[in-house]
N, C-alpha and C positions, 0 to 999 in steps of 0.2 A: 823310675823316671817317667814311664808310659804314662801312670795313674796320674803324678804329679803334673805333666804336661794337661791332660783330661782336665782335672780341677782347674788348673788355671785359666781354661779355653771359656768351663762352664761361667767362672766368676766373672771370668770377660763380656761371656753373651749376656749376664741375667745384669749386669755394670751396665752395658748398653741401653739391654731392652729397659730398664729403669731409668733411663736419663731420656730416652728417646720419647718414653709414656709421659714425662712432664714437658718434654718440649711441645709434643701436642697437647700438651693440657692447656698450657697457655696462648696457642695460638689464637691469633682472633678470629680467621675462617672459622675455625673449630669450634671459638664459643657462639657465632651466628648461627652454623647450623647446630647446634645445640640445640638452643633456644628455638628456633624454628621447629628442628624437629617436637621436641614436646608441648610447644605450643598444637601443631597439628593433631599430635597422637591425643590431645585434650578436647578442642573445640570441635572435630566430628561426632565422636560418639555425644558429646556432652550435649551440643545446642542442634545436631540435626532434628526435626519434627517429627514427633511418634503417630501421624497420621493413620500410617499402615504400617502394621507390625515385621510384616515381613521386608519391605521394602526396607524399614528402617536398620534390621540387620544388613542387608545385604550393602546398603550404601555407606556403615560402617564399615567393615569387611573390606569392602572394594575400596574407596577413598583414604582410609586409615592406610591400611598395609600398603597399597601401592605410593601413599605417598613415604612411606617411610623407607621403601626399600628403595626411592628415589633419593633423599636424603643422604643415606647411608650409601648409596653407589658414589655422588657427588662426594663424600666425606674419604671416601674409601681411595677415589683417584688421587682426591687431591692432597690430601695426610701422606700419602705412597709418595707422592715425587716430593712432598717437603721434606719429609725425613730422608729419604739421601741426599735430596743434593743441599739441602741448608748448612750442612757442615762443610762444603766444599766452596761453596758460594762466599761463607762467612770467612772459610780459611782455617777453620777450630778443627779437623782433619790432622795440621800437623800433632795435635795431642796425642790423638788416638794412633798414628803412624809409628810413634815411638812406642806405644806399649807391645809388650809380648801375644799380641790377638791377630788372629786372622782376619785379613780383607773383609774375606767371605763370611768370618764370622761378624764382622760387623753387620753388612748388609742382611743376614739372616736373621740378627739381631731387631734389624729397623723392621722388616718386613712383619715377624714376630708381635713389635708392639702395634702396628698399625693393625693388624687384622685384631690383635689383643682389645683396643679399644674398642674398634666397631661393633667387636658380637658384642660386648658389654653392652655397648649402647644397643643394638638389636634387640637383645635380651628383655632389655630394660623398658625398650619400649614398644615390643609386640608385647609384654606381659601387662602392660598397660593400657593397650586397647584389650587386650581378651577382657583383661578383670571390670573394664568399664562398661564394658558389650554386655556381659552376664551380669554389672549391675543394675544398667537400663534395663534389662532382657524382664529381672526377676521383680525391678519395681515397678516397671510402666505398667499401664492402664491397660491392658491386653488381655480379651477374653482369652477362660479356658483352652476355646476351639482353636483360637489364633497361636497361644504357645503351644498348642499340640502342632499344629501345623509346621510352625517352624524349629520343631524340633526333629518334624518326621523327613523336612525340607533340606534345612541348611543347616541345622546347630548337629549336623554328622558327618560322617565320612560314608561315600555311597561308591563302593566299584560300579563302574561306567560298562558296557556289554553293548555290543551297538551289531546287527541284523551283516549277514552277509550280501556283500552288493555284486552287482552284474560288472564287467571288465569293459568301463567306460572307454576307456581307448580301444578297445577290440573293436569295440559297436562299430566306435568313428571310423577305425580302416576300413571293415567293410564296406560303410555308408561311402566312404572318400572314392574307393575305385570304382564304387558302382557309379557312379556322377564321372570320375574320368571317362568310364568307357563309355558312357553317354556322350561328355562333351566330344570323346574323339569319333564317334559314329555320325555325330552332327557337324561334326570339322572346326566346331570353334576352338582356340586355342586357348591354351590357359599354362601361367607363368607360378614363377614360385609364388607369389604375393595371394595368387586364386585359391595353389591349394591348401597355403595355410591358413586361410580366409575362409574354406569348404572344411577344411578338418574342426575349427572349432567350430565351425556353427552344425557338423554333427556329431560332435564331443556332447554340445548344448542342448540337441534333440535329443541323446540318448539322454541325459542326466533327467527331461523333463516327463520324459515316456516314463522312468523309471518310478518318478518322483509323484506321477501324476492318477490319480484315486477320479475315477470318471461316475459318474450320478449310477447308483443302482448297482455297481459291479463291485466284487472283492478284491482288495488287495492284498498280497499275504508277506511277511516277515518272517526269516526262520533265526532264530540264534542258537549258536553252539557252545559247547565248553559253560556253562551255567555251574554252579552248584546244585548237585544232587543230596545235599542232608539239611537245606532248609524246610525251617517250619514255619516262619516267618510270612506275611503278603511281600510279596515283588513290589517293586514301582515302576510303572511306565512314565517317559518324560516324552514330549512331540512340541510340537507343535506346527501347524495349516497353516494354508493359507488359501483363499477363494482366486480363483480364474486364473495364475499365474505364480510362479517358485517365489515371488517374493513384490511387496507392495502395500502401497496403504487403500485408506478407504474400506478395511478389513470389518465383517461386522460377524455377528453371530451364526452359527451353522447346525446341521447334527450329524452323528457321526454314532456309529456301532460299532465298537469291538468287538470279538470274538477268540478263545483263547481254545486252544486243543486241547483237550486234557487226554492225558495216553492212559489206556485199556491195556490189559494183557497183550502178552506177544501175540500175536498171531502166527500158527502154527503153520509151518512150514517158511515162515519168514525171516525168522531171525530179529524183527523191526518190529519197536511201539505202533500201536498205531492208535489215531485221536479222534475223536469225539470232539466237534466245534462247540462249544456254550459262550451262547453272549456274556460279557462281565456285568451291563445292565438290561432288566426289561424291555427298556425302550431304549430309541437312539436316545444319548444324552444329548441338550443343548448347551455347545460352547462357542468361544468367545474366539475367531481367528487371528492372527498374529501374535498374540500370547502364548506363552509356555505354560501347558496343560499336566498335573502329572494325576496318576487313578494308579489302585492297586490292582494286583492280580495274584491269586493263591499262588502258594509255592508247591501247589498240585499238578500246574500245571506244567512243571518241568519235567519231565522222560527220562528214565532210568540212563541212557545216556549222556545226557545233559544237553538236550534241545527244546526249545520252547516256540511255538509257533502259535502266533495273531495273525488274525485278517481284522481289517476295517472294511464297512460299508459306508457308503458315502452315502446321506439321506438329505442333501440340503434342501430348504422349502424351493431353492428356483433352480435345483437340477444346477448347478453348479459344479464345476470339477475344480475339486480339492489335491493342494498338493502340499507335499512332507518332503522337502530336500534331504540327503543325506546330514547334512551340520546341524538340522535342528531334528531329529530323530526317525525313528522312535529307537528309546533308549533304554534299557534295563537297568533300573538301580538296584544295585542290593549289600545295604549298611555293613560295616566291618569294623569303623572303629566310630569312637565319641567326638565329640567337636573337637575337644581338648585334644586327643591325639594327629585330628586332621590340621589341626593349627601346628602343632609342632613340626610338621612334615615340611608347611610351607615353611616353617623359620628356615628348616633345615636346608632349606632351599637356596633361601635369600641368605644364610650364611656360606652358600658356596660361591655364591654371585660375591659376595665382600673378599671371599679368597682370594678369586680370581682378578677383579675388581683392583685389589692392592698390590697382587703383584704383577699388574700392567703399570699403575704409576709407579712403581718401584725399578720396573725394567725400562722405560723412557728416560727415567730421572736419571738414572746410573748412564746412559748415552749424551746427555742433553742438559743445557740448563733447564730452571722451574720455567720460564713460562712457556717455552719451546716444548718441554714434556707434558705441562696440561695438555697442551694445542695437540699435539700428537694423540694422546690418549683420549682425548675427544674425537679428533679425528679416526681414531683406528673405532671407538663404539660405533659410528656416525657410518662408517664403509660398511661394519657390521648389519646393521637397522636398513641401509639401504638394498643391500644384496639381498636380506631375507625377502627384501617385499619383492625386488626383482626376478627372485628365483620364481616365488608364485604364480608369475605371469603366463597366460596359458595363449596370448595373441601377439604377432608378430604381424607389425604392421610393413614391414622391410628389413633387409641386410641388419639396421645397425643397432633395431631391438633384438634380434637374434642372436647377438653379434655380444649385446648386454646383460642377455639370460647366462647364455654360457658362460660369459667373464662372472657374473654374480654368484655361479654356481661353483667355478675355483674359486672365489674368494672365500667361499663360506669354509675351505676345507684350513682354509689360515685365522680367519677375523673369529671371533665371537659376538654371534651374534645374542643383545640382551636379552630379546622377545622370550627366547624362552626359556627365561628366569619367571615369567612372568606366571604363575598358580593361583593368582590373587580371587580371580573369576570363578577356578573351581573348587577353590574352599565359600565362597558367597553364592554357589548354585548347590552347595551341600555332595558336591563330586569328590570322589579319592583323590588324593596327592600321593600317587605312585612311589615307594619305595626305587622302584626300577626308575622311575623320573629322572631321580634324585641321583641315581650311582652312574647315570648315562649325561647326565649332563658334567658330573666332576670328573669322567672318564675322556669323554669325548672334546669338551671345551677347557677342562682345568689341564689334565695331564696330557690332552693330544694339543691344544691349541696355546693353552698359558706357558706351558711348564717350559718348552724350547726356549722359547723369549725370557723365561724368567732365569733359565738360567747362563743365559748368554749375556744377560743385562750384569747377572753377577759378574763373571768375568771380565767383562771393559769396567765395571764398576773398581775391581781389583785394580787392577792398569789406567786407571783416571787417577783413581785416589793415591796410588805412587808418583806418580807425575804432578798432581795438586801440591804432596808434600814436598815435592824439590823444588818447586818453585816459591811458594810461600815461604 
């Protein structure tokens, strides 16, 4: 009786999910974004201008994917709240109420096809820009040097290794009480509004002290945890900027690296210790504001996995050069092919379509269809806002501080999109972290979706009995 109940449950769900896969087939949202989406996935790679070789990947890359994983986010809400509630709306509920199936296995049913479609369509159409990227890539007009370059650049997968930094908030305490004890030895007063107004502007000095390469003098970078069994060159990625952390009017500079390369222990040590050598002759001449990358042997990494650069700063008018943390300096060093880094990000944007579906699947099951888009726009929309609010590091009074905090619980319930978002560092040729991947399905699908999803089931059970006695 057990088995026979099972069969009939399964026949039930695979009955569903095949009626529910043609109900969106014919939808008309459905066929709009269709056609949009593969209109898009066509007219970047195809008619962008091969001016610049690398540019032209990367604006494929970025433009393509991001608009596709837009597409399929919009396809993914709005399919989720039509497939439950169109049958409730319509009244065709009473059908399904009489058969021998579970509530929840309908619902599980609809949820099922809606995600079933979308990676289809995902599938279908990241494997459409790859294959049109590597046919431009392999037919365009692009020197040797140029597809070396962007193969050594973007067309891989590069783990990201970034310098250990000085404890910017330490600095600013420091800096903040020594200014109190000042302003209170002077007897001026100062309110909350001063010292949150004293703390970031010495948050600000530390990050520029930090950040900041003065004419003639060394700055040094140390990185840990490296791989020690390359044989491989390294890549560094940076990039300057002239008189201040960031700004235009940027022009050409020179600049010397220097990389440590470690010597025997030294006895009585315990510790590599390094021998400086420039990576060039002479300073090289570059271009500030651009992202800069040069190799460095993989000699110079230390039997314990440290690598240590200095830069000299040689600009012709004595300028002081600066490298914020966000823009480097960076250690790259390849681990998988394009083609595997591509798939990482799919793997990505198919957890964003999971989650994505069963948010309109959990409105829909509370709510009619236009009341549930509106919701689940709304609940992405608290999401996208709280992330930026949380970022905020100035509080100009009470009621921005007042908005950080609140932005900072929301984020422990909303999911926010942003970061779904990889698109950037498969088109800068950076890793799409496996760990990315299993922390955002942990943390936003089964910590932030999954309660709502399955609470949605359950009134969705208790609607759809209630639909039936009344119909």
């Amino acid at each position: 009786a057990g088995c026979s109940t099972g069969s009939n449950a399964m026949r039930g769900f695979f009955a569903i999910f095949g009626a529910t896969v043609r109900q969106l087939r014919r939808s008309k949202v459905f066929g709009v974004l269709f056609v949009l989406l593969f209109l898009w996935c066509l007219g970047i790679p195809l008619f962008i201008a091969d001016t610049d070789a690398l540019d032209f990947i990367r604006v494929a890359l970025l433009y393509s994917t991001t608009g596709i994983h837009l597409f399929l986010g919009c396809c993914s809400v709005w399919l989720g709240c039509s497939a439950v509630d169109s049958d409730m709306e319509s009244g065709q509920l009473t059908l399904v109420a009489v058969k021998p199936v579970s509530r929840l296995t309908v619902f599980a049913a609809k949820y099922t096809a809606v995600v079933a479609v979308n990676l289809l369509l995902l599938a279908a159409a990241e494997g459409l820009v790859f294959g049109l990227i590597q046919w431009r890539f392999n037919r365009g007009n692009f020197s040797a040097e140029e597809k070396m370059r962007i193969r050594n650049e973007v067309m891989v997968g590069r783990r990201v290794y970034t310098p250990k930094r000085l404890d910017y908030a330490k600095i600013a305490d420091g800096i903040v009480r020594r200014r109190l004890a000042e302003s209170k030895e002077t007897g001026r007063n100062v309110d909350l509004t001063d010292v949150i107004q004293m703390r970031r502007s010495a948050e600000e000095e530390a990050m520029a002290a930090d950040s900041e390469m003065r004419y003639g003098f060394r700055k040094e970078w140390r990185f840990d945890a490296l791989p020690t069994d390359r044989t491989e060159a390294l890549t560094l990625r940076y990039r300057l900027y002239l008189n201040r952390i960031s700004g235009e009017n940027q022009r050409s500079t020179r600049l010397l690296w220097l990389a440590g390369m470690p010597r025997a222990d030294v006895p009585g040590q315990g510790a590599a210790d390094f021998v400086y050598q420039p990576l060039t002759e002479a300073p090289e001449q570059l271009q500030s504001g651009v992202f800069t990358e040069r190799s460095i042997p993989a000699q110079a990494i230390a039997p314990d996995g440290t690598l240590r650069l200095d830069a000299v700063n040689f600009d012709e008018e004595n300028a002081p050069l600066f490298i914020q943390a966000a823009d480097g300096p960076k250690i790259l060093i390849p681990v998988c092919s394009f083609a595997g880094n591509f798939l990482r990000m799919t793997l990505v944007g198919a957890i964003s379509i999971l989650i994505l579906a069963a948010l309109g699947c959990s409105f829909a099951a509370f709510f009619s269809l236009p009341t549930a888009i509106f919701l689940s726009a709304a609940y992405l929309l608290i999401g996208a806002v709280s992330a930026l609010w949380a970022e905020q590091d100035y509080f100009s009074g009470f009621f921005d501080e007042f908005g950080y905090h609140l932005a900072k619980t929301m984020l422990f319930f909303v999911v926010p999109l942003r970061d779904f978002d990889v698109t950037d560092l498969v088109a800068d040729g950076e890793l799409v972290e496996y760990a990315t991947a299993v922390k955002l399905f942990l943390y936003s699908g089964i910590g932030r979706t999954l309660p709502l999803f399955l609470l949605g089931a359950l009134v969705y059970r208790r609607r759809e009995l209630a639909k039936a006695v009344r119909r």
